[in-house]
BALOBA-1460 file (C-alpha; in Angstrom, 3 decimals):
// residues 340
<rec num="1" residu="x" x="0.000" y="0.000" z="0.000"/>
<rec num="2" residu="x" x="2.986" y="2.510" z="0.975"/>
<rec num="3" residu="x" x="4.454" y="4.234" z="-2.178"/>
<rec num="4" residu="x" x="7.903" y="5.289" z="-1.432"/>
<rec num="5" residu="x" x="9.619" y="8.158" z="-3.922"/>
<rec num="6" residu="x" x="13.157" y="9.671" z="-4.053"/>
<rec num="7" residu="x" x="12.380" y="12.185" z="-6.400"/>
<rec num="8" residu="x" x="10.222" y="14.910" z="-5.926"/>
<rec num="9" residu="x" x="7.301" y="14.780" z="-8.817"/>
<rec num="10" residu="x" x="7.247" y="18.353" z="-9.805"/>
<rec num="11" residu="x" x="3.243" y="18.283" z="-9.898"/>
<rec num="12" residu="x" x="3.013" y="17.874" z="-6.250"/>
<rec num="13" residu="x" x="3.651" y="21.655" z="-5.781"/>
<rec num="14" residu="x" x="0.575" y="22.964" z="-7.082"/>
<rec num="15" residu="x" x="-1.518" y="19.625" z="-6.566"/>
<rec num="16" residu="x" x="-4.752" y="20.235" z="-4.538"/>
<rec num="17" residu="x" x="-6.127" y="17.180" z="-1.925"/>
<rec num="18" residu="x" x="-8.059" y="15.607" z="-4.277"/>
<rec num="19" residu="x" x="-5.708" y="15.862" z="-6.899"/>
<rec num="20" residu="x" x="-2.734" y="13.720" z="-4.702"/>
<rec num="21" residu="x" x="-4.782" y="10.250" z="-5.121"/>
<rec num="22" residu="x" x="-4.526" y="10.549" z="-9.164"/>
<rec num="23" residu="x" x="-1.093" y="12.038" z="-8.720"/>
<rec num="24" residu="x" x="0.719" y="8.963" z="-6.001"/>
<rec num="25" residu="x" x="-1.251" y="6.410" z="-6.279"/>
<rec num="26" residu="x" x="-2.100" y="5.888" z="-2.902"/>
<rec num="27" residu="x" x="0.220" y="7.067" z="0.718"/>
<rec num="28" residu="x" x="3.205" y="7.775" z="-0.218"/>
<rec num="29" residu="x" x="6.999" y="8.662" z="1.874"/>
<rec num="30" residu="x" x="8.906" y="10.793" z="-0.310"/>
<rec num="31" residu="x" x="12.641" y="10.733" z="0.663"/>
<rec num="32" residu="x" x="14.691" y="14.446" z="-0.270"/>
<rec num="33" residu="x" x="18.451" y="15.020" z="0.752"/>
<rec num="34" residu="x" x="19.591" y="17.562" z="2.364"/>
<rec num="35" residu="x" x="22.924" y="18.881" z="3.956"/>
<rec num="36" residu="x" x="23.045" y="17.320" z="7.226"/>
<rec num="37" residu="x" x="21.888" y="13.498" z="6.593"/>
<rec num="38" residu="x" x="19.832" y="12.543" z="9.060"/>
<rec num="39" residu="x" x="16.425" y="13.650" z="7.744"/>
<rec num="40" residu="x" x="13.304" y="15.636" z="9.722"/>
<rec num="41" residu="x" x="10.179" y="13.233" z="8.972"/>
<rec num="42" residu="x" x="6.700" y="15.158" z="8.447"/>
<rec num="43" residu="x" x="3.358" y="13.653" z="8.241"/>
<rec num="44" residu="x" x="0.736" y="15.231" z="6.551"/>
<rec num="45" residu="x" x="-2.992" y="14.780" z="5.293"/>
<rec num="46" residu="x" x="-3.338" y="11.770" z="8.002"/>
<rec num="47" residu="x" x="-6.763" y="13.400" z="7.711"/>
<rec num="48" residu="x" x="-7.736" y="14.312" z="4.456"/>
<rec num="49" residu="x" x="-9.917" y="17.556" z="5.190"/>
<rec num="50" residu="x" x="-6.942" y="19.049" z="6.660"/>
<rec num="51" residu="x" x="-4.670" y="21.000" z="4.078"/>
<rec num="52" residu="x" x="-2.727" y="23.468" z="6.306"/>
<rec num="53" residu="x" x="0.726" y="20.789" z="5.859"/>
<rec num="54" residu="x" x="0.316" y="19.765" z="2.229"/>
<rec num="55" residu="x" x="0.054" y="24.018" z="1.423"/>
<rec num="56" residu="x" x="3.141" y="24.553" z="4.025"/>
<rec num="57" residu="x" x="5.538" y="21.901" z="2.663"/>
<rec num="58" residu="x" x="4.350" y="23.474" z="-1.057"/>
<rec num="59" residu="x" x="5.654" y="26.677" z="0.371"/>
<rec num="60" residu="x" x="8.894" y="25.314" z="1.833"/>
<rec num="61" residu="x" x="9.597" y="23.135" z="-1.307"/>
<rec num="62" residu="x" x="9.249" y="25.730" z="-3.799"/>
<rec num="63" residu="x" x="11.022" y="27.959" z="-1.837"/>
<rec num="64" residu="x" x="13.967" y="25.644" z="-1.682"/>
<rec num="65" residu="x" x="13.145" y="24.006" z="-5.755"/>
<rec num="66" residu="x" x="16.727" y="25.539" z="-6.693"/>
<rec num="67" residu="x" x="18.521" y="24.931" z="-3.505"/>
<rec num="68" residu="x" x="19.509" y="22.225" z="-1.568"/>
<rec num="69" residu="x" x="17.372" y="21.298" z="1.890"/>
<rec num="70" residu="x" x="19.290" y="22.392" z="4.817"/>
<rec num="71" residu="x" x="18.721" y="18.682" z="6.101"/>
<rec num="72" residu="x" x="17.143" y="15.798" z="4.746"/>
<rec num="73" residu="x" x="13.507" y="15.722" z="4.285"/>
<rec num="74" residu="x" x="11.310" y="12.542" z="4.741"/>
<rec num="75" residu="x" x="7.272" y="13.502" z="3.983"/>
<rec num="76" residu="x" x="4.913" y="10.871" z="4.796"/>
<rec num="77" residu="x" x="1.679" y="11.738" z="2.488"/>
<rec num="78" residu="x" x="-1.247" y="10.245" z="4.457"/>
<rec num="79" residu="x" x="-5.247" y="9.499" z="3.325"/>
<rec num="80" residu="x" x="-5.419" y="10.600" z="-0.041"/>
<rec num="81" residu="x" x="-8.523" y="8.686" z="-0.508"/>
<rec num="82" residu="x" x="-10.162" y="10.898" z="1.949"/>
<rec num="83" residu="x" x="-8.457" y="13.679" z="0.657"/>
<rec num="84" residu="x" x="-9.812" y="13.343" z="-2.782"/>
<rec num="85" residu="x" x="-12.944" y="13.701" z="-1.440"/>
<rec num="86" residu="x" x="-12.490" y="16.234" z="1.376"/>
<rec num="87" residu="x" x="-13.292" y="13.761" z="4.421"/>
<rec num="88" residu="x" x="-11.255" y="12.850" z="7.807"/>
<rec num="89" residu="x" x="-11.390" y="9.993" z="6.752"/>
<rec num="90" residu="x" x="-13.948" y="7.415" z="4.328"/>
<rec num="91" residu="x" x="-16.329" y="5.086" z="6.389"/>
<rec num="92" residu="x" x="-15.164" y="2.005" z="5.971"/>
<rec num="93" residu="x" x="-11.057" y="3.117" z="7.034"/>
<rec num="94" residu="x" x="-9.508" y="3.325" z="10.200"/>
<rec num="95" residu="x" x="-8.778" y="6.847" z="11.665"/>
<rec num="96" residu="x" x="-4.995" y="7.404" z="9.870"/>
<rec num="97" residu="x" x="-4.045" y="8.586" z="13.349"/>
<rec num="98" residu="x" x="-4.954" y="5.686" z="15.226"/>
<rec num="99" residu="x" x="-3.258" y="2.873" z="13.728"/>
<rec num="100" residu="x" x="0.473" y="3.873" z="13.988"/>
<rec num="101" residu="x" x="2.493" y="0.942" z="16.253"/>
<rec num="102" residu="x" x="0.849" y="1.158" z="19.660"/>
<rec num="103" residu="x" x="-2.510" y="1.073" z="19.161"/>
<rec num="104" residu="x" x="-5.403" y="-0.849" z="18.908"/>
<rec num="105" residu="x" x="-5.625" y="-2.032" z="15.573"/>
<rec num="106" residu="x" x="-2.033" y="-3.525" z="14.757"/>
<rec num="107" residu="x" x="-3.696" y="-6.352" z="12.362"/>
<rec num="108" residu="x" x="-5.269" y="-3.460" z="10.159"/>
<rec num="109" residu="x" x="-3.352" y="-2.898" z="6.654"/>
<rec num="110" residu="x" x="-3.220" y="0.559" z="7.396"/>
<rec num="111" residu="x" x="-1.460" y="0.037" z="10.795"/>
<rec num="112" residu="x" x="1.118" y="-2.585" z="8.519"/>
<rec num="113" residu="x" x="2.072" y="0.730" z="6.549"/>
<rec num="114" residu="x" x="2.826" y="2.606" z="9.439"/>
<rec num="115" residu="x" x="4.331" y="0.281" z="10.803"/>
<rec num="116" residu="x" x="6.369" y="0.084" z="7.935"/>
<rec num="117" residu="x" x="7.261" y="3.779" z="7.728"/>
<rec num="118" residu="x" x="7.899" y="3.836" z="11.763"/>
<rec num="119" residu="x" x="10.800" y="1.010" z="11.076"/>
<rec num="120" residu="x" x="12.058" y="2.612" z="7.251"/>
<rec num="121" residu="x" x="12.925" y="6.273" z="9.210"/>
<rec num="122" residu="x" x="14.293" y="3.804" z="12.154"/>
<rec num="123" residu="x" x="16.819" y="2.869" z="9.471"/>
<rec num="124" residu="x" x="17.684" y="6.215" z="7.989"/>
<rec num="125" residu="x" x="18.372" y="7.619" z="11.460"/>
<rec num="126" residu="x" x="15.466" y="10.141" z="12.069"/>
<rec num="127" residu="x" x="16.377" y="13.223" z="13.744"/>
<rec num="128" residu="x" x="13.089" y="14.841" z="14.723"/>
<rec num="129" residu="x" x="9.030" y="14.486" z="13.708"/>
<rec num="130" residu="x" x="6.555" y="16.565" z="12.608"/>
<rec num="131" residu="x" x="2.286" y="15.726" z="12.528"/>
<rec num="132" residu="x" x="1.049" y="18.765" z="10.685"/>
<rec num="133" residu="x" x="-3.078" y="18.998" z="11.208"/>
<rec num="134" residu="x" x="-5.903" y="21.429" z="11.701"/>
<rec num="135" residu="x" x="-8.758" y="21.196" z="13.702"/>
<rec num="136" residu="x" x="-12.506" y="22.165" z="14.186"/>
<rec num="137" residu="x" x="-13.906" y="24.707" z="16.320"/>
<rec num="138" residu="x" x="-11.998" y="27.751" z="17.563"/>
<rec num="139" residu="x" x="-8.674" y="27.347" z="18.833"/>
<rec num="140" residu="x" x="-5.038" y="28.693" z="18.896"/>
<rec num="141" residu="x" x="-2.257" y="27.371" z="17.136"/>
<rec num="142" residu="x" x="-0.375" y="24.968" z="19.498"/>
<rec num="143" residu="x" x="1.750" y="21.793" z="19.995"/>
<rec num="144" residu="x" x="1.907" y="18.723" z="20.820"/>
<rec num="145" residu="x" x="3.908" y="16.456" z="22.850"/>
<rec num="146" residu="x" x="3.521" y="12.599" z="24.385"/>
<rec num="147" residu="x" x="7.008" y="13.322" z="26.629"/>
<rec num="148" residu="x" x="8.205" y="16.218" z="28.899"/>
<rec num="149" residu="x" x="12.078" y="15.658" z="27.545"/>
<rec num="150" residu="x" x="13.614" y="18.836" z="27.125"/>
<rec num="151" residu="x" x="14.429" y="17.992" z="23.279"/>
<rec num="152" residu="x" x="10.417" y="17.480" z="22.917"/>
<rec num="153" residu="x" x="9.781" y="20.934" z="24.488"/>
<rec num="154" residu="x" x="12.351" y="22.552" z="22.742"/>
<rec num="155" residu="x" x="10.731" y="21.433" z="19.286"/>
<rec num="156" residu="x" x="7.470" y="22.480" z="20.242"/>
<rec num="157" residu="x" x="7.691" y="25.926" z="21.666"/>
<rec num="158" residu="x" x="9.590" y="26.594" z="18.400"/>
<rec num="159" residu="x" x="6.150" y="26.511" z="16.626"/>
<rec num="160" residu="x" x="4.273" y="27.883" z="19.912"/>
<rec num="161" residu="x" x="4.147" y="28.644" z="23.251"/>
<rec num="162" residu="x" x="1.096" y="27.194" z="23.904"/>
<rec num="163" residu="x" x="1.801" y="23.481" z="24.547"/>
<rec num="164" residu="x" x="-0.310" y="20.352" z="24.902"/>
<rec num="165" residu="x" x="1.036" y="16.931" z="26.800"/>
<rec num="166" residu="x" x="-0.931" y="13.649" z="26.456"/>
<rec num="167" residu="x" x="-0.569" y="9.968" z="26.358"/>
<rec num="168" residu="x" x="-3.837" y="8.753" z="25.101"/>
<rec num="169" residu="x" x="-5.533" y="8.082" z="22.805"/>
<rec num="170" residu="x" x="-3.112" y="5.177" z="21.526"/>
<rec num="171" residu="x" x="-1.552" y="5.192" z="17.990"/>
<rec num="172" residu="x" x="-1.203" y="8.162" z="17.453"/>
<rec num="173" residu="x" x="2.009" y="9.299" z="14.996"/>
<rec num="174" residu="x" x="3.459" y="11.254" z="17.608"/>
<rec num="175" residu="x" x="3.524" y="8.568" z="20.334"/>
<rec num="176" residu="x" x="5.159" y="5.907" z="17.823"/>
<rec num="177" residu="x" x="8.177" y="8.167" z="16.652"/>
<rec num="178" residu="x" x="8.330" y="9.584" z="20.175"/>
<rec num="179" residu="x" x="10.616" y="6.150" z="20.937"/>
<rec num="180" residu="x" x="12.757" y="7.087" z="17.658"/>
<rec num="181" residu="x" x="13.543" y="10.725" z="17.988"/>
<rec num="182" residu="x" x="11.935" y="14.304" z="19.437"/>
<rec num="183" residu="x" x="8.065" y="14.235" z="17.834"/>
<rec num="184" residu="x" x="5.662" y="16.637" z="18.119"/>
<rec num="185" residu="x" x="1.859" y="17.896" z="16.466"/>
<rec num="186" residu="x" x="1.397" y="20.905" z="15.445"/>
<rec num="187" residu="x" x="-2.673" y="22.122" z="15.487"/>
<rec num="188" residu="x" x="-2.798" y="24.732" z="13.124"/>
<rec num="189" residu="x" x="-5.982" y="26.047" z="13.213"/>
<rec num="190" residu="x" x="-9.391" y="25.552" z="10.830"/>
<rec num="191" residu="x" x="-8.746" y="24.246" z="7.679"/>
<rec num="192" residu="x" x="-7.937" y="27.107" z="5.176"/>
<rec num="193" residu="x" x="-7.509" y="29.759" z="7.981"/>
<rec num="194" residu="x" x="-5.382" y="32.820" z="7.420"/>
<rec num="195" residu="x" x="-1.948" y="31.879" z="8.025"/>
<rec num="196" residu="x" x="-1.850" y="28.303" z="9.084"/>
<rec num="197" residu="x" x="0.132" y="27.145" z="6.190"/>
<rec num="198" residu="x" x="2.571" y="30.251" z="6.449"/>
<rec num="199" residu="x" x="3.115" y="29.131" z="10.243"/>
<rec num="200" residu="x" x="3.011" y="25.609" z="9.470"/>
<rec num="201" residu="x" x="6.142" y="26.158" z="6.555"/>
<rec num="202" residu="x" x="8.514" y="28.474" z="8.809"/>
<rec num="203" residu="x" x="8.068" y="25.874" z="11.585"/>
<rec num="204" residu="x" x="9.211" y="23.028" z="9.534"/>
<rec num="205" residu="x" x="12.242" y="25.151" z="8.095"/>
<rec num="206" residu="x" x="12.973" y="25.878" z="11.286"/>
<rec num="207" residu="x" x="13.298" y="22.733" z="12.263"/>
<rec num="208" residu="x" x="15.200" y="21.425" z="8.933"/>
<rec num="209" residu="x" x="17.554" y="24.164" z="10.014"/>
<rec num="210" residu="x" x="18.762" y="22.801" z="13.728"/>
<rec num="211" residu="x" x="21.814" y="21.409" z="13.811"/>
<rec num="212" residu="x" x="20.975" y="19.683" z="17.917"/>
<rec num="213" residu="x" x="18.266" y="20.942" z="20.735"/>
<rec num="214" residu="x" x="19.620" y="23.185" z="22.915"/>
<rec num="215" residu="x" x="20.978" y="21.029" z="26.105"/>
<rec num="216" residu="x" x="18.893" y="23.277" z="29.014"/>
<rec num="217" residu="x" x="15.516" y="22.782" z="30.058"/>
<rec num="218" residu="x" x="12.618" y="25.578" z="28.194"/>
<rec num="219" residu="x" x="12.501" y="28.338" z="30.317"/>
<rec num="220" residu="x" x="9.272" y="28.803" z="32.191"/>
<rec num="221" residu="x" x="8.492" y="31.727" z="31.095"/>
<rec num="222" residu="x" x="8.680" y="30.351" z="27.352"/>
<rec num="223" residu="x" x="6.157" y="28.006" z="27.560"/>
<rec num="224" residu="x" x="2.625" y="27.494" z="28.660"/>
<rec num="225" residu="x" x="2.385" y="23.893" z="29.238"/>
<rec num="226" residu="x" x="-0.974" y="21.865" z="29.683"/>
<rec num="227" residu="x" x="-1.864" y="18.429" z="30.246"/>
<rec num="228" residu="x" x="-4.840" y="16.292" z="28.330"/>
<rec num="229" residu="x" x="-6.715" y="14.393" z="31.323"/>
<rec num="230" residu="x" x="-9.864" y="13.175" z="29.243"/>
<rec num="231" residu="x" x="-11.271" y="12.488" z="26.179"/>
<rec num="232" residu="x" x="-15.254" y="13.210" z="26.200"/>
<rec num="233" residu="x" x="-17.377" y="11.243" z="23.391"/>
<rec num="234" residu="x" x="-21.218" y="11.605" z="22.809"/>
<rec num="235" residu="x" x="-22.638" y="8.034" z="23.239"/>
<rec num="236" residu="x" x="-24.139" y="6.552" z="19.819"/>
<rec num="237" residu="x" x="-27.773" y="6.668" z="20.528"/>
<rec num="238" residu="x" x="-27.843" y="10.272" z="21.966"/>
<rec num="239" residu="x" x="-28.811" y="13.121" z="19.924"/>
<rec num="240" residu="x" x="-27.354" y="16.438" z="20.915"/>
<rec num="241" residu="x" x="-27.635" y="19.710" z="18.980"/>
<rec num="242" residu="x" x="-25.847" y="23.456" z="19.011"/>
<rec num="243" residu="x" x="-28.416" y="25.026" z="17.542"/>
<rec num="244" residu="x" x="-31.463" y="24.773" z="20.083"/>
<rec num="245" residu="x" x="-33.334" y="22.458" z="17.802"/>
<rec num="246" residu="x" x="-34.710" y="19.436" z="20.334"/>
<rec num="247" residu="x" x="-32.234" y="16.960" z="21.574"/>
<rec num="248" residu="x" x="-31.291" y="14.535" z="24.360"/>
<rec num="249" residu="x" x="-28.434" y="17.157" z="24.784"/>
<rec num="250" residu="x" x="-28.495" y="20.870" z="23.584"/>
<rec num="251" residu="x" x="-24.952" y="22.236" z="23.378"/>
<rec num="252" residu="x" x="-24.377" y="26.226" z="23.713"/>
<rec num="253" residu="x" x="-24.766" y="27.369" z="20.352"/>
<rec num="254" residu="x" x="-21.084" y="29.505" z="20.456"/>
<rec num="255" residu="x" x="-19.564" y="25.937" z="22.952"/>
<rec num="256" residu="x" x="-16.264" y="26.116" z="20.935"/>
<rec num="257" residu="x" x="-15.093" y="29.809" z="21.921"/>
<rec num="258" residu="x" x="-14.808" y="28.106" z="25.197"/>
<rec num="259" residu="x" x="-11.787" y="26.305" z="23.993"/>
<rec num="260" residu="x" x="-8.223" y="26.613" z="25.803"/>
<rec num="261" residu="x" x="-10.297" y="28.837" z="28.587"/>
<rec num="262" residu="x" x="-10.008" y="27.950" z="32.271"/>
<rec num="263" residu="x" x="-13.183" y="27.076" z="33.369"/>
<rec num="264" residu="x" x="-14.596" y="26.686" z="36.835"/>
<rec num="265" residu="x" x="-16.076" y="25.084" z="38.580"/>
<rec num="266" residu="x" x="-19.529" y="24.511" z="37.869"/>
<rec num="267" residu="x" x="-19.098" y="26.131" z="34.301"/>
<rec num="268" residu="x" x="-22.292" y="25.024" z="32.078"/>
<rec num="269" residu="x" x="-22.256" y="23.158" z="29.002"/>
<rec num="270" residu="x" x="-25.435" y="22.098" z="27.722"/>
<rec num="271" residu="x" x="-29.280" y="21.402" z="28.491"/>
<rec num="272" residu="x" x="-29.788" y="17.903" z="29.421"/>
<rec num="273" residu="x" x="-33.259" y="16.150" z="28.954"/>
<rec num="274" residu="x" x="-34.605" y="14.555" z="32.016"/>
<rec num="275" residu="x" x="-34.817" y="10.852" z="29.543"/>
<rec num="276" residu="x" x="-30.747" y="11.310" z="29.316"/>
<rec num="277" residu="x" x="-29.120" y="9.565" z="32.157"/>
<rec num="278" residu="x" x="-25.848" y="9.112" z="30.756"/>
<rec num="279" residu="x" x="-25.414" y="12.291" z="28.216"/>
<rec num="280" residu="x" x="-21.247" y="11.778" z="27.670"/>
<rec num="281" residu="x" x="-19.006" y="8.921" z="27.523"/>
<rec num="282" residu="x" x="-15.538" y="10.019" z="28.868"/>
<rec num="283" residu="x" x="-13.649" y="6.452" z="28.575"/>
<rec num="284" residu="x" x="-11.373" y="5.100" z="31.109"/>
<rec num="285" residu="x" x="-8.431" y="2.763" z="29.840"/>
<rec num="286" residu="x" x="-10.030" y="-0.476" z="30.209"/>
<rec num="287" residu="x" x="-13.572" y="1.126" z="28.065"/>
<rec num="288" residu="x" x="-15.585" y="1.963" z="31.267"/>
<rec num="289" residu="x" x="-17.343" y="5.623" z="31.479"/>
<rec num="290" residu="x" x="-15.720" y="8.212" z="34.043"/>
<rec num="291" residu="x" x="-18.231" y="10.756" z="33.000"/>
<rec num="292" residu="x" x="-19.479" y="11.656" z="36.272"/>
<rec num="293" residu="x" x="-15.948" y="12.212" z="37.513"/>
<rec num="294" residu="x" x="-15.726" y="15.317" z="35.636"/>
<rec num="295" residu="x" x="-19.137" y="16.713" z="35.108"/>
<rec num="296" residu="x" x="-22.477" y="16.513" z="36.649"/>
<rec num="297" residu="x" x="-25.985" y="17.068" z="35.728"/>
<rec num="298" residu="x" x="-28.222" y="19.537" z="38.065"/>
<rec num="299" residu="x" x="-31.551" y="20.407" z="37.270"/>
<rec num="300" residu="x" x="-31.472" y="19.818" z="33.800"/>
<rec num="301" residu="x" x="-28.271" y="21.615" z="33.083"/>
<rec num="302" residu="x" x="-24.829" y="19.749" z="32.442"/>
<rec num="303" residu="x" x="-21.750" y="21.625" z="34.299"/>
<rec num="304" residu="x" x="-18.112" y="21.009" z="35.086"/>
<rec num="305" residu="x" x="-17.549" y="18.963" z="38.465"/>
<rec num="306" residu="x" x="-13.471" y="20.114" z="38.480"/>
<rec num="307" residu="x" x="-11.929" y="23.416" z="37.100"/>
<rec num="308" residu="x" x="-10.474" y="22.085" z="33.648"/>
<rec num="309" residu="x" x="-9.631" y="23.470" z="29.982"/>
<rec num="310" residu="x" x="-11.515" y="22.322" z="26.939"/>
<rec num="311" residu="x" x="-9.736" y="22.148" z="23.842"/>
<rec num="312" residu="x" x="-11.084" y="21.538" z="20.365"/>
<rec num="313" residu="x" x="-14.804" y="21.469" z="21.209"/>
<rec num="314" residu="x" x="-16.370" y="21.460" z="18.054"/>
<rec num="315" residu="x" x="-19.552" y="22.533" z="15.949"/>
<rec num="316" residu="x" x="-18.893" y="19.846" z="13.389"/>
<rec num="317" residu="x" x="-21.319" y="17.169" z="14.065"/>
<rec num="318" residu="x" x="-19.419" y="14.485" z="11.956"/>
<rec num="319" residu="x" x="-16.125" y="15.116" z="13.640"/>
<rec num="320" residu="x" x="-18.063" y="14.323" z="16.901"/>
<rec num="321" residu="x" x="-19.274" y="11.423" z="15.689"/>
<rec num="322" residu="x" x="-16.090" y="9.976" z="14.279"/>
<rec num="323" residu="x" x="-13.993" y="11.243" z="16.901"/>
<rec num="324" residu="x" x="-14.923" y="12.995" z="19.519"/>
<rec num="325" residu="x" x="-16.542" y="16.406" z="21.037"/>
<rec num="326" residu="x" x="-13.783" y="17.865" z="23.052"/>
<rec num="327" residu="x" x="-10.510" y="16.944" z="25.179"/>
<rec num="328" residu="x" x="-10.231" y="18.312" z="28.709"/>
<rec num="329" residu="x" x="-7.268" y="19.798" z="30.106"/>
<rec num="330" residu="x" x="-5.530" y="21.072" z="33.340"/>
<rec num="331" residu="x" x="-2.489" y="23.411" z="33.489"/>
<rec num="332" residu="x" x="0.833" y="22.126" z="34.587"/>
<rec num="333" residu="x" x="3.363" y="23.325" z="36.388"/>
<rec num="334" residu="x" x="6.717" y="25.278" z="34.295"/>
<rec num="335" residu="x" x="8.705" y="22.954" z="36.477"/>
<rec num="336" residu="x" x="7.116" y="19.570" z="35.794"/>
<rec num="337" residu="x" x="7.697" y="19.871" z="31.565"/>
<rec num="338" residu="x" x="11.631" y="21.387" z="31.683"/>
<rec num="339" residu="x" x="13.560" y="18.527" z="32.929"/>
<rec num="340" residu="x" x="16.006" y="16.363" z="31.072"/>
């Protein structure tokens, strides 16, 4: 399934999303050189209505179409099927960033391919990893890490200062070529947003540009660092809205300008029917539903049990239902993400 290039195809720097299945064939990992030998690995279109990486490595690649890479480039090229026609993903795939080694679904083909890539930049010596997305709903650019090393930090606060630790969900890209080298996401925004691709490009030739990370921890005051304590899901079977029309749940209609905001206590949410009893699924490791450890229903209205962050909440009623509503967050301390 994996399509592997060492020549650039000169089409791919105009090429739209739906023109890259016609174009490669299928996901493709396109291998450039570059001064220094050890190459910087990007992923992007894992989700195929996201453009802000395929429009940033256009800009970096044109930029650079007459001059040599400062250091080799490895770009993964993920679900162009999707791509073609605009979707996260089609129905009957996986979720392109759930199947890299460590999750669920090692048996899938699509998890064989990452697999495949996760061992091929094992080989060439990766020195660093970029996810490029965007997202739904309002929110700031930020990054992503799954480890508080100093080398992870360092690579993220180069793209922001707002910074986002987690460990779950499972196969995720980040978390698979965190064991090979620094990795980190970079959210970038809505899809077709003023400036995401600009960011996106100076980011990645920033990073194509470092020779090492810097050997001292991020200073505190160069970082705000956060850290992903829950994933909340709407249970299949319950109808929500965020428009006021009749549901088992009726979501704020402006919810999503609530993201990366420090809610209290007791913050609401949503109307709750009195026929809902069990309005969110917020899944524990092992499956089981923690919902009532973080929220709580009072006459009729859902609020916030603990004082958390929301990040990502979205308007996009497919996106809930193929992944999830929101991610809840709490800030951590400068001190706990600047050691090593």
């Amino acid at each position: 399934m994996l399509n592997q290039l060492d020549r650039l195809p000169p089409a791919l720097l105009t090429a739209t999303p739906a023109e890259l299945a016609d174009l490669l064939g299928g996901p493709t990992l396109l291998h450039l050189p570059g001064r220094r030998p050890a190459p910087l690995f990007v992923s992007i279109l894992l989700h195929g209505n996201e453009d802000a990486g395929l429009r940033a490595i256009q800009r970096l690649l044109t930029k650079h179409k007459d001059t040599e890479l400062p250091r080799a480039l490895s770009l993964f090229i993920g679900n162009v099927s999707a791509a073609r026609l605009g979707l996260r993903r089609l129905e009957d795939q996986p979720d392109y960033n759930r199947v890299w080694p460590g999750g669920v679904q090692a048996e899938a083909p699509e998890a064989r391919m990452m697999a495949s890539v996760i061992e091929t930049m094992r080989e060439r010596n990766v020195f660093a990893s970029i996810d490029v997305h965007n997202n739904t709903g309002l929110n700031p650019h930020y990054a992503c890490v799954n480890s508080l090393d100093r080398r992870f930090l360092h690579l993220a606060v180069l793209f922001s200062r707002t910074v986002v630790y987690f460990t779950e969900p499972r196969g995720v890209q980040s978390l698979a070529f965190a064991q090979l080298c620094p990795a980190v996401t970079i959210e970038c925004g809505k899809p077709g947003s003023a400036g995401s691709d600009t960011h996106a490009a100076e980011f990645i030739e920033a990073a194509l540009h470092l020779s090492e990370f810097p050997h001292h921890p991020v200073p505190a005051h160069d970082i705000d660092l956060y850290h992903t304590i829950a994933t909340v899901k709407i249970p299949e079977g319950v109808r929500f809205s965020f428009d006021g029309s009749p549901a088992d749940i009726m979501f704020d209609p402006d919810i999503d300008h609530l993201n990366f905001r420090e809610l209290a206590v007791g913050a609401r949410l949503a109307t709750v029917s009195n026929a809902c009893t069990t309005p969110l699924h917020v899944p524990r490791a092992d499956g089981s539903n923690r919902w009532q450890e973080l929220f709580k229903v009072h006459d009729g209205t859902l609020c916030l049990q603990r004082a958390l962050m929301p990040s990502m909440l979205t308007l996009d009623r497919h996106i809930v239902r193929q992944d999830c509503l929101c991610y809840l967050m709490e800030r951590l301390a400068p001190e706990s993400g600047t050691g090593r």
